[in-house]
C-alpha distance (Angstrom), angle and dihedral (degrees) to the residues before:
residue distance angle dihedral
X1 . . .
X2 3.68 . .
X3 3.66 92.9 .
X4 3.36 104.7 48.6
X5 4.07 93.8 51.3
X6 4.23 78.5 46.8
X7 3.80 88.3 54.0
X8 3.91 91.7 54.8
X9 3.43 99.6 44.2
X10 4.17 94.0 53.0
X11 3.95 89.5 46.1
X12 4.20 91.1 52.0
X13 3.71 84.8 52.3
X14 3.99 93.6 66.3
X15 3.49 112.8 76.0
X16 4.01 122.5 -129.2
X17 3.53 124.4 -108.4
X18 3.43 129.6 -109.8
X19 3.46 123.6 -142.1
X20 3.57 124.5 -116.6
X21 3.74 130.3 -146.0
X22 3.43 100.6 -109.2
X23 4.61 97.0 170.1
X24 3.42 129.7 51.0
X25 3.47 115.0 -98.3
X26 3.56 102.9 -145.1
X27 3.68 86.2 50.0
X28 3.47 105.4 70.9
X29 4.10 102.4 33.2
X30 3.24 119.1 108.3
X31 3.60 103.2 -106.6
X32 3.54 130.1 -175.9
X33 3.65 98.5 -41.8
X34 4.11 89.8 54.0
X35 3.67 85.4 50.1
X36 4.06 90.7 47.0
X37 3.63 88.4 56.3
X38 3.70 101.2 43.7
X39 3.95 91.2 49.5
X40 4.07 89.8 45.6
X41 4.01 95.7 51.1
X42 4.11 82.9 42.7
X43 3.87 87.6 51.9
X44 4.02 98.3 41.7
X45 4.03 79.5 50.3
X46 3.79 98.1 54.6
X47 3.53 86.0 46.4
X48 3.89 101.0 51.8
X49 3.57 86.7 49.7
X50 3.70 103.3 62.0
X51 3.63 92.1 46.8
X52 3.84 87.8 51.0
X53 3.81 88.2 54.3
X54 3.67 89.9 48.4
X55 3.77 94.4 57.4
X56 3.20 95.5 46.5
X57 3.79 91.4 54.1
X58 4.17 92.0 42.4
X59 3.80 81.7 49.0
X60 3.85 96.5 53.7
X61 3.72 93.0 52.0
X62 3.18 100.1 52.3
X63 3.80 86.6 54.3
X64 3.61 85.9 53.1
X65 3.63 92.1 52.7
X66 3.70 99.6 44.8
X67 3.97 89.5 53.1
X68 3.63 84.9 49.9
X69 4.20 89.5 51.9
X70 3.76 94.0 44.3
X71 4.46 88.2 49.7
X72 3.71 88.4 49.4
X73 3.83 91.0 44.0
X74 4.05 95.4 51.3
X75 3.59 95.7 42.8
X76 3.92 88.2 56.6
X77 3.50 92.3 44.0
X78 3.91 90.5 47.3
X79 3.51 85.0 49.8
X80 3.89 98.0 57.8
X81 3.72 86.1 43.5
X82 4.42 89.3 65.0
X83 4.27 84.9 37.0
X84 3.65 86.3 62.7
X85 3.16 114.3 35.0
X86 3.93 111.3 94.1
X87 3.65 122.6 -164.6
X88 3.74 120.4 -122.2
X89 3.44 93.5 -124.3
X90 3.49 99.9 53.3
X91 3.92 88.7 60.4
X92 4.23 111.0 80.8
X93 3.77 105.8 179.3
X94 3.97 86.5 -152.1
X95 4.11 87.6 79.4
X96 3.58 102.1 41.6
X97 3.73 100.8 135.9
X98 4.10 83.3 -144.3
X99 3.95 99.6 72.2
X100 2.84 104.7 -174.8
């Protein structure tokens, strides 16, 4: 036990090291061109966004209008369906034009 609590007390005596700037700072930023890029992508993005939204928006109305197509379609096809259909009743073989 002694030399372990011996141990710790010579390694507190050293003092840490600090580190020291060893690159230029001004070297390894960014800069302008990091900044050019950033603000491009950030651009490109803004753009490709509102055209997504737009799509999305064209693509909804023409839902809209195809549901509206396909309505107006069955309700004239329902419509020929009650034109043609004849009741039994209405029909008296006696005045058929045909005679046969």
């Amino acid at each position: 036990m002694q030399t372990l609590s011996a141990g710790l007390s010579w390694g507190a005596g050293l003092a840490t090291p600090s580190p020291s700037m060893t690159v230029n700072p001004d070297v390894v930023t960014p800069g302008f061109v990091g900044f050019a890029a950033v603000a491009l992508v950030a651009v490109v993005v803004v753009f490709l966004v509102i055209d997504m939204l737009r799509r999305i928006r064209r693509a909804g109305y023409r839902a809209d209008v195809n549901e509206q197509l396909d309505a107006e379609a069955q309700a004239q096809a329902d419509a020929a369906v009650e034109a043609s259909d004849v009741d039994d009743q209405d029909i008296d073989p006696r005045d058929d034009d045909t005679r046969r």
